[in-house]
C-alpha positions as CSV (number, residue, x, y, z in Angstrom):
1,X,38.9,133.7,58.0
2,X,38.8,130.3,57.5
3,X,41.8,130.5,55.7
4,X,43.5,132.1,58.9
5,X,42.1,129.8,61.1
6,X,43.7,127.1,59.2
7,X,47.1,128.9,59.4
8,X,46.6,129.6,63.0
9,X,45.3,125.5,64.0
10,X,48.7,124.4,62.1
11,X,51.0,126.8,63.2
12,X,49.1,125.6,67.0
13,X,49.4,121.9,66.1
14,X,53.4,122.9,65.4
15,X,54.5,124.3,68.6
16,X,52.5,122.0,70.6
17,X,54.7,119.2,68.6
18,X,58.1,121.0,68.9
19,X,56.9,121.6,73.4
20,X,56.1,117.7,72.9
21,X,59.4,116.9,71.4
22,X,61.4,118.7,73.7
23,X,59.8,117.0,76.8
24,X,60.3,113.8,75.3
25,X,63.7,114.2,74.8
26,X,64.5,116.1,78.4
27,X,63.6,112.9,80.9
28,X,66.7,110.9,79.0
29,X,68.7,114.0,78.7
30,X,67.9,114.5,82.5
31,X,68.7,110.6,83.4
32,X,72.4,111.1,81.4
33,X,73.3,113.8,83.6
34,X,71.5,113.2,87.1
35,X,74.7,113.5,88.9
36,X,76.5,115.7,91.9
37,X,80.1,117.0,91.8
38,X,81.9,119.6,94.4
39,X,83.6,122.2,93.0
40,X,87.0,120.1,93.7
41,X,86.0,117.0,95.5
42,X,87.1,116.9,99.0
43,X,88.1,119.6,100.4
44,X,90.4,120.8,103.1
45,X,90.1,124.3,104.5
46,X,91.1,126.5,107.1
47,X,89.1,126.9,110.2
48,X,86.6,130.3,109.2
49,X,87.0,129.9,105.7
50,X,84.2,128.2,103.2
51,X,84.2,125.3,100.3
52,X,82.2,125.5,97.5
53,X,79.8,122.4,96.5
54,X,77.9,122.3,93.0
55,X,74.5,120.3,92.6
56,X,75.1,120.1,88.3
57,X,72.2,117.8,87.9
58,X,69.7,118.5,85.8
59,X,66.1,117.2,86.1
60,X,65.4,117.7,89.7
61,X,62.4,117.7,91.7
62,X,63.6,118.4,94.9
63,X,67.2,119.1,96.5
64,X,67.7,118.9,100.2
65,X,71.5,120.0,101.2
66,X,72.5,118.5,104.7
67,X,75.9,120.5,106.5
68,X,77.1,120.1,110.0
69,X,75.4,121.7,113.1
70,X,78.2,124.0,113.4
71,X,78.6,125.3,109.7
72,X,76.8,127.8,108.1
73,X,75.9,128.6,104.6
74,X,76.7,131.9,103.1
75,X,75.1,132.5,100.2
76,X,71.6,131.9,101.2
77,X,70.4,135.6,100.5
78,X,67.1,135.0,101.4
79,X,66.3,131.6,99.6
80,X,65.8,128.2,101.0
81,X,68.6,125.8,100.5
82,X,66.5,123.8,98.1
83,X,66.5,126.3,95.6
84,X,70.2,126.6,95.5
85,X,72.5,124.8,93.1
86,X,76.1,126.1,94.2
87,X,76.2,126.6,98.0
88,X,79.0,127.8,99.9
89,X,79.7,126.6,103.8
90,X,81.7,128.2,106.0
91,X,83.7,126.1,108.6
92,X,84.3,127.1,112.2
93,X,85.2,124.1,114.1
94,X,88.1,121.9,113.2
95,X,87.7,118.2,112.3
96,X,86.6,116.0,109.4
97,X,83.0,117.2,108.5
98,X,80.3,115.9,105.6
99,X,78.4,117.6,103.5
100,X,75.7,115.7,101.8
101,X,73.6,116.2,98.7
102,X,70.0,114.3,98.0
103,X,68.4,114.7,94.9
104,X,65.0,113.4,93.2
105,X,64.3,113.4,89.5
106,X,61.5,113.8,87.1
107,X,62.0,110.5,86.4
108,X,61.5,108.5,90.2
109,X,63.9,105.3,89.0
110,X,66.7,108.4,88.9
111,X,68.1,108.8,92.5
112,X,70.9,110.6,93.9
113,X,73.1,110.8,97.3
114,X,76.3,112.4,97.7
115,X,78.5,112.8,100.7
116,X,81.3,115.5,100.2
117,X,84.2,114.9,103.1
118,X,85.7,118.2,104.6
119,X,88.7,118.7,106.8
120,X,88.8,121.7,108.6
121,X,92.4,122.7,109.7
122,X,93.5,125.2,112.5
123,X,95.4,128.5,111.5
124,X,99.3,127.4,111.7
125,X,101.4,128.0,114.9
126,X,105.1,127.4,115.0
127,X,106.8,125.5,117.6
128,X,109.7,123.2,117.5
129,X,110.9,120.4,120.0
130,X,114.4,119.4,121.1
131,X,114.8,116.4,120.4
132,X,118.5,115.5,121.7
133,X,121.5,117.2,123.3
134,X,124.8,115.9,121.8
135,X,127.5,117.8,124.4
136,X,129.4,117.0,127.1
137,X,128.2,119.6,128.8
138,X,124.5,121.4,128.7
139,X,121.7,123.3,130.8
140,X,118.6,123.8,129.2
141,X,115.7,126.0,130.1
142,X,112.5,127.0,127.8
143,X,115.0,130.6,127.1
144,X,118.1,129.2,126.8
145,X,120.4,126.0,125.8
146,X,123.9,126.6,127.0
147,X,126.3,124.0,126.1
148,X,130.4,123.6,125.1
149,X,131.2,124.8,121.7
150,X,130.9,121.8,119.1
151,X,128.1,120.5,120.8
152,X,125.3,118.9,118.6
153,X,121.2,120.0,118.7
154,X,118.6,118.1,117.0
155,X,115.4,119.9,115.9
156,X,111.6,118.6,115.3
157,X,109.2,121.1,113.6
158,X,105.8,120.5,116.0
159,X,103.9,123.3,114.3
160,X,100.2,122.9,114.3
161,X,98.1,123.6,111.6
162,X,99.3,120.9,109.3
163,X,102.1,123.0,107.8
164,X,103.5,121.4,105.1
165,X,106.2,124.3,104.3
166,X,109.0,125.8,106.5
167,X,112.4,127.4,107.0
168,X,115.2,127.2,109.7
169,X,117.6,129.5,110.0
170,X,120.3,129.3,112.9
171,X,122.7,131.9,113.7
172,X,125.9,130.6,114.2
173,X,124.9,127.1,113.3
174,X,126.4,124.3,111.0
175,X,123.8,124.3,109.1
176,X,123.1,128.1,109.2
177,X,119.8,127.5,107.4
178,X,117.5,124.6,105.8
179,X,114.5,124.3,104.1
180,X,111.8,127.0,102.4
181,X,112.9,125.6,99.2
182,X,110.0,123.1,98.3
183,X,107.1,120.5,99.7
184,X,109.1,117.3,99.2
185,X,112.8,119.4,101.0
186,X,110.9,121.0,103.1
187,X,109.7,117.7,104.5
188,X,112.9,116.7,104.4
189,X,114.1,118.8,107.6
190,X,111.0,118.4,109.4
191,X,113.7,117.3,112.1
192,X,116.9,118.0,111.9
193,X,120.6,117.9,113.4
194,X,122.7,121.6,114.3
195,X,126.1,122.1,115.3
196,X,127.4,124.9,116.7
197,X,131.0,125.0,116.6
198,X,132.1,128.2,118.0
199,X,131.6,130.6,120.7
200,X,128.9,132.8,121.5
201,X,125.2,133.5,121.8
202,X,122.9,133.0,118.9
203,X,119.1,133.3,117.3
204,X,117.3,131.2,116.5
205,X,114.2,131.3,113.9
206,X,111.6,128.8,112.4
207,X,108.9,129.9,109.9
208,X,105.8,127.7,108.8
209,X,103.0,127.7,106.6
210,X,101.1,125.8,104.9
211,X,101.1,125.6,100.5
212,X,97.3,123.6,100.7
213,X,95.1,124.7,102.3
214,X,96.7,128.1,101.7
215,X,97.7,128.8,105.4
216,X,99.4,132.2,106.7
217,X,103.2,131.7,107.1
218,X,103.8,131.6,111.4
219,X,107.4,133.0,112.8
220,X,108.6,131.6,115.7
221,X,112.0,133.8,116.4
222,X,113.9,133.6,120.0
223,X,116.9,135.7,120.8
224,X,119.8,134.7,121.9
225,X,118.6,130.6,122.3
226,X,121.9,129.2,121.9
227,X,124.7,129.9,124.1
228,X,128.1,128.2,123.2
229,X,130.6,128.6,126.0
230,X,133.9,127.3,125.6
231,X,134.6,123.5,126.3
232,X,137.6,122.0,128.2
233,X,139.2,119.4,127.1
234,X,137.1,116.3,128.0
235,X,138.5,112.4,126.8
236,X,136.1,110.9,124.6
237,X,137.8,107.6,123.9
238,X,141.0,106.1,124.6
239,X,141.7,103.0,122.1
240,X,144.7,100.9,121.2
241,X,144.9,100.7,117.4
242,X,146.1,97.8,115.5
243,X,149.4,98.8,115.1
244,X,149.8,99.6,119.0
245,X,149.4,102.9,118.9
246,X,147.3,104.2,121.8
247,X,144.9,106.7,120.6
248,X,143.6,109.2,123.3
249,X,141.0,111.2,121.5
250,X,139.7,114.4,122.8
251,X,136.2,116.9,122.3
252,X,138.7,119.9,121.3
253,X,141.1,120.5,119.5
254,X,145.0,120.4,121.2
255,X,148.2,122.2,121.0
256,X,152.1,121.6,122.2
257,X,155.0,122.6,121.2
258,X,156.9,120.8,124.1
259,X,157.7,116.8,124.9
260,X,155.2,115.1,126.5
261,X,156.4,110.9,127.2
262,X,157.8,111.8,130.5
263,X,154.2,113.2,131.9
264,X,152.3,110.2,130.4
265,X,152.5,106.8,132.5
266,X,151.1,103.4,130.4
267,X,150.9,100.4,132.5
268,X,149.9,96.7,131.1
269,X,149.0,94.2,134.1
270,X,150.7,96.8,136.3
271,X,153.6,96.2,134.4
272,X,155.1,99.8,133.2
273,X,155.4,100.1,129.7
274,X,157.9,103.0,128.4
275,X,156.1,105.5,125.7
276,X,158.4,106.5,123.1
277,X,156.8,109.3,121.8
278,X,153.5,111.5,122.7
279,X,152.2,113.6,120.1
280,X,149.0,115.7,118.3
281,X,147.7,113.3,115.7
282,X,149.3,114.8,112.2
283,X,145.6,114.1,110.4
284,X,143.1,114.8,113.6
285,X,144.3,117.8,116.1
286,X,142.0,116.2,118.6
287,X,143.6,112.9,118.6
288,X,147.3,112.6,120.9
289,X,149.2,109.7,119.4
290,X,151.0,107.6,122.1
291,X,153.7,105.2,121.0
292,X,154.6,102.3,123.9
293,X,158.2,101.6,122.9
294,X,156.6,97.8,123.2
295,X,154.4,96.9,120.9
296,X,151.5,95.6,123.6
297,X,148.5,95.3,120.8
298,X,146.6,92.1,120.3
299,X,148.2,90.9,117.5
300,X,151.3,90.1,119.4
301,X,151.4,89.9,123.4
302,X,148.6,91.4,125.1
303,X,145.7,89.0,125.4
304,X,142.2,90.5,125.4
305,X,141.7,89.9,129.2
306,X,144.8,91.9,130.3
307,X,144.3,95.3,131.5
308,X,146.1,98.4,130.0
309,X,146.0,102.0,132.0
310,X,147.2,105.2,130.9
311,X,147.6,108.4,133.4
312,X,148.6,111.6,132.6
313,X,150.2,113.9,135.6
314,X,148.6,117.1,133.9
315,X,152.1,118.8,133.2
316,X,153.7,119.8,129.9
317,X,152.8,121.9,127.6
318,X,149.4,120.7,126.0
319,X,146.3,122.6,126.2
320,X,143.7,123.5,124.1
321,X,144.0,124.9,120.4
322,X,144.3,128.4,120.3
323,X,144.2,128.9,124.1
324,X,147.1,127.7,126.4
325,X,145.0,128.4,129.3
326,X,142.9,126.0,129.1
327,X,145.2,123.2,129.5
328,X,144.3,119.0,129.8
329,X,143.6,118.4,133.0
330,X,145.1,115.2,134.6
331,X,143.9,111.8,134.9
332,X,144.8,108.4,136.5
333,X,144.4,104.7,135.4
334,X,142.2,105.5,132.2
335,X,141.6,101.9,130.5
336,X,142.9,101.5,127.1
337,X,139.8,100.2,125.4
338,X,141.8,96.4,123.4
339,X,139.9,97.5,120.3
340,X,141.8,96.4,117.1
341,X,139.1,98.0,114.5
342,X,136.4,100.2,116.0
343,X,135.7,102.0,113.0
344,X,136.4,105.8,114.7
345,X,138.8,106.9,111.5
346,X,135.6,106.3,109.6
347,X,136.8,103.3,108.0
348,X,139.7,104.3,106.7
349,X,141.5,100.9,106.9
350,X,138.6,99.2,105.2
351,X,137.5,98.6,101.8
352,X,135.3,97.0,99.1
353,X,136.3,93.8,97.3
354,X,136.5,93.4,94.3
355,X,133.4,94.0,92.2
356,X,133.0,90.5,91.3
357,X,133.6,89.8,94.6
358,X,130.6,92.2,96.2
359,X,127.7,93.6,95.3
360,X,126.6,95.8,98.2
361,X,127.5,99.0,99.8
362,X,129.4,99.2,102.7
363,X,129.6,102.5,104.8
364,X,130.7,103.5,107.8
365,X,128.1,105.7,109.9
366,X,127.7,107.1,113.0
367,X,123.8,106.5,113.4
368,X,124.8,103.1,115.0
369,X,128.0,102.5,116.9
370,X,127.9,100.0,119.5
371,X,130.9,102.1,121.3
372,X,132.8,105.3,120.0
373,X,130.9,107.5,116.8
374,X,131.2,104.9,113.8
375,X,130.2,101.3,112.7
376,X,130.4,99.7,109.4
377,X,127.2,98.9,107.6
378,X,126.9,96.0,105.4
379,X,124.0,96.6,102.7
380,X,122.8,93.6,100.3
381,X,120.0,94.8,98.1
382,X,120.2,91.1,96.5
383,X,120.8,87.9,96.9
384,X,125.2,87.8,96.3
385,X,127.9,88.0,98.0
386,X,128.7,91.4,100.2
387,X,131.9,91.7,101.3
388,X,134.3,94.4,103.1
389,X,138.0,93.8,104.2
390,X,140.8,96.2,106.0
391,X,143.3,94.8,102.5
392,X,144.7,98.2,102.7
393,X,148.5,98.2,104.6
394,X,147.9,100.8,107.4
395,X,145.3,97.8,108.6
396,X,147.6,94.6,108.2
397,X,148.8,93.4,111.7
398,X,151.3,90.7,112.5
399,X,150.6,87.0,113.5
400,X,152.9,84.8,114.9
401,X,153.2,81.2,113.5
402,X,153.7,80.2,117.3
403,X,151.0,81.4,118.8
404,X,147.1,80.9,118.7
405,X,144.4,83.5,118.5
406,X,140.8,84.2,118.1
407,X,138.4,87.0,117.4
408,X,135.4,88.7,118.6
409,X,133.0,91.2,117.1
410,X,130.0,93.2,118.0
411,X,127.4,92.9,115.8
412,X,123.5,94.4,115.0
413,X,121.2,92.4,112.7
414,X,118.4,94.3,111.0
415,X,114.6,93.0,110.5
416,X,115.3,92.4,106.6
417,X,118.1,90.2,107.6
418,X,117.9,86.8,105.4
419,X,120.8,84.9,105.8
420,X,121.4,82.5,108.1
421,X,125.0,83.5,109.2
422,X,127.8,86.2,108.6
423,X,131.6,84.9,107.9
424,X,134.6,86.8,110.0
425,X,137.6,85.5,108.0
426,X,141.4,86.4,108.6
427,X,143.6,86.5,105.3
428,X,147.3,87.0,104.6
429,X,148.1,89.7,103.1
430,X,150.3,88.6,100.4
431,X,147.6,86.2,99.1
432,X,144.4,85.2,99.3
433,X,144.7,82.3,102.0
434,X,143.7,82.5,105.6
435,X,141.2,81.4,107.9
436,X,136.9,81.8,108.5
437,X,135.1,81.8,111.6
438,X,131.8,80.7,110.5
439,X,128.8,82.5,112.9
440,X,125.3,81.4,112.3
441,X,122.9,84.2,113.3
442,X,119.7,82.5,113.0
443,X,119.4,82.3,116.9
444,X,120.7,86.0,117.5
445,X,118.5,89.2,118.5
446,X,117.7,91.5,116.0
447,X,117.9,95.3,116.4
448,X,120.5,95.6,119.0
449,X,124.2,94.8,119.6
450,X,125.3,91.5,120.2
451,X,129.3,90.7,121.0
452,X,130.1,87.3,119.7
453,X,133.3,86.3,121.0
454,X,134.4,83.1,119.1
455,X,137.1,81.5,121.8
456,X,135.0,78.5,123.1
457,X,134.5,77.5,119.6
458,X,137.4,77.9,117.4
459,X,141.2,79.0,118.1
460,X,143.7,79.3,115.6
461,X,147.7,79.1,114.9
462,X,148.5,80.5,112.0
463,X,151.0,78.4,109.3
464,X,152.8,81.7,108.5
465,X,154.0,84.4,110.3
466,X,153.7,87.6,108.9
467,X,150.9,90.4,107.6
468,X,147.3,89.6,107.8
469,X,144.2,91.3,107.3
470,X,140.2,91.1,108.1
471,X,137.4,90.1,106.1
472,X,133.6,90.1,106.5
473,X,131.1,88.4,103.7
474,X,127.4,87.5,103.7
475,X,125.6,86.3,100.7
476,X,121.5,87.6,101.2
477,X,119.5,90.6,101.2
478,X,120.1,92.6,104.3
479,X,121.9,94.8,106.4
480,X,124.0,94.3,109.7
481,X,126.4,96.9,111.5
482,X,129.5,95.5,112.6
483,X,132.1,97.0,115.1
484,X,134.9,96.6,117.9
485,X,136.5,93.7,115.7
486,X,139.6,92.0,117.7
487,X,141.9,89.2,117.3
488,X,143.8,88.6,120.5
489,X,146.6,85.9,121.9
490,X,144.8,82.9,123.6
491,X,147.3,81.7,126.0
């Protein structure tokens, strides 16, 4: 017996030692990993759903769990909160919530106290906003837009929810569908631009939904929204190229098979000018080419302050395309805008220097014309030389060695701006010799259209007669948009 009682003290005396060693080595064990982590860190849910947060310390003496008034936990099944080391809450308000986690240790230096952020998001509702009308003509009711074929719509996606997913789709439209692709395209046409170019009465249909939080996909589809009627012929612009060609530009396309001078009248300073030839621009149907049998552009006589009108008696045959029933109604005394370059064959005329001669990127866009559709944009990423010129031959025009001229230009300076001035210079074609007209900016608005008209400073006589042609440089980061250049006859 005393034997066994030996063997049963030392096989005591062992597993008090191995219950010993244990708690000796659980405080530090405890201390390493006295920490708090959600399932997924922050969360963001949808409103009625729950988020997961996980108490993974180890050594604790006491949890307390602190949610919002108006949440609920779900997996209490009976137990106090305390006793719980995964607890799930369900949200049923939106807004940004906390969930907070308090923990004491074995050890009382050990502390912890965690706040988990939640946003609670509503379920997603599709709406969309019209943003802007681009027609001459257009009625608009919460049903209905009705407006002249090729008119323009532009879109915003004002779905609640916080989708951050969606697809377009509209009937008859140019584009006849965007997005539902990806996150980052998606985003992409948040807002976005619609032509409708022909006739008829169209759907229209936008789905969103949201990837994360995983929100149900929302249609918003209404019948027969768009109602394109057909458009008369409307005059958008009536401009005097450099050449002296009179361009009348329409909203529609036109049609004639007939001779059309004798029903057009041009007069310049109520002098009548005879008009050689009237006809449907080869390269834009919407354009009618008039010819004055004198040459009355700037480059030659007509001064910038003289007055040109054009009137049209509304006979002849010209009418719309495809529909000689709708003909061009008549008009008296339209101004002939004295435009030389306004940019509206997209820039056609224009061109880059050479590469060692610029280093930015010119474009000519229609998000920013001070009259007409297009400008031309003058991008500088760095600090050289940007330059654009018109060195192409439909853009030379003719100075006279006798006579004197100027210029003037319209011009919009951006924030990022950084030089100091922008250089107008006028070059023959033949060679690289002209003249600048030096315009310091430093003084000038930014972020709208400025017309700088360089008579009172600077008028010029050219040595040679002949072909010249435009030029535009800067030499810093920035951009500017320039249009409605001119060079005109001082007198």
């Amino acid at each position: 017996m005393i034997i066994n009682c030996k063997k049963i003290s030392i096989l005591g005396l062992i597993a008090l030692v191995v219950v010993a060693c244990q708690k000796d080595d659980a405080i530090p064990e405890y201390n390493n990993f006295s920490d708090a982590l959600a399932t997924s860190g922050d969360k963001r849910i949808q409103r009625d759903d729950f988020a997961s947060f996980a108490d993974l310390s180890k050594g604790v003496t006491n949890r307390t769990w602190t949610i919002p008034e108006s949440a609920s936990i779900v997996n209490l099944e009976g137990r106090d909160p305390s006793e719980i080391e995964i607890i799930r809450v369900q949200f049923d308000e939106l807004g940004q919530f906390e969930v907070n986690l308090k923990d004491e240790f074995m050890d009382s230096s050990v502390q912890l106290d965690t706040t988990f952020n939640v946003t609670v998001l509503d379920y997603v509702q599709t709406n969309f906003d019209v943003i802007s009308i681009d027609s001459d003509f257009y009625e608009e009711t919460p049903t209905q837009i009705t407006m002249y074929e090729g008119g323009t719509i532009t879109f915003q996606d004002v779905s609640t929810g916080n989708p951050n997913r969606r697809k377009w789709t509209f009937s008859g439209g140019d584009p006849s569908s965007a997005g539902g692709i990806s996150i980052e395209e998606d985003d992409d046409v948040s807002t976005i631009s619609v032509t409708y170019p022909t006739i008829g009465t169209y759907d229209m249909e936008l789905i969103s939904w949201r990837q994360y939080p995983e929100g149900a996909a929302d249609t918003l589809r209404i019948p027969d929204y768009i109602n394109i009627v057909e458009a008369p012929p409307v005059i958008k612009s009536i401009n005097e190229k450099i050449n002296g060609e009179i361009h009348l530009k329409y909203n529609v396309a036109l049609q004639s098979s007939g001779d059309l001078p004798s029903y057009f009248t041009l007069e310049f300073d109520d002098e009548e000018i005879e008009i050689s030839s009237v006809e449907i621009h080869p390269n834009d149907n919407t354009i009618l080419k008039i010819i004055p049998n004198t040459n009355s552009s700037s480059g030659n006589t007509r001064p910038i302050l003289s007055v040109a009108l054009l009137t049209y008696n509304g006979e002849g045959d010209l009418s719309k395309l495809n529909n000689s029933n709708i003909g061009v109604p008549a008009f008296i005394d339209q101004e002939v805008s004295h435009e030389i370059y306004g940019f509206e064959d997209s820039g056609l005329g224009w061109d880059v220097a050479w590469q060692w001669d610029n280093v930015g990127e010119i474009t000519y866009p229609t998000d920013n014309p001070a009259s007409g559709q297009h400008s031309m944009k003058m991008e500088a990423n760095s600090d050289a030389r940007c330059r654009a010129y018109s060195k192409t031959e439909e853009a030379y025009f003719d100075l006279d060695s006798s006579k004197s001229y100027t210029i003037e230009f319209k011009i919009w300076i951006d924030t990022n701006y950084t030089d100091t001035n922008i250089f107008p210079e006028v070059f023959k074609s033949d060679q690289w010799l002209g003249e600048g007209f030096w315009t310091s900016v430093a003084n000038l608005p930014r972020g709208e259209w400025v017309t700088v008209n360089k008579e009172a400073v600077k008028i010029w006589s050219p040595d040679v007669s002949g072909q010249y042609f435009f030029s535009f440089r800067f030499q810093k980061i920035g951009i500017v948009y320039i249009d409605d250049v001119k060079i005109y006859e001082v007198e």
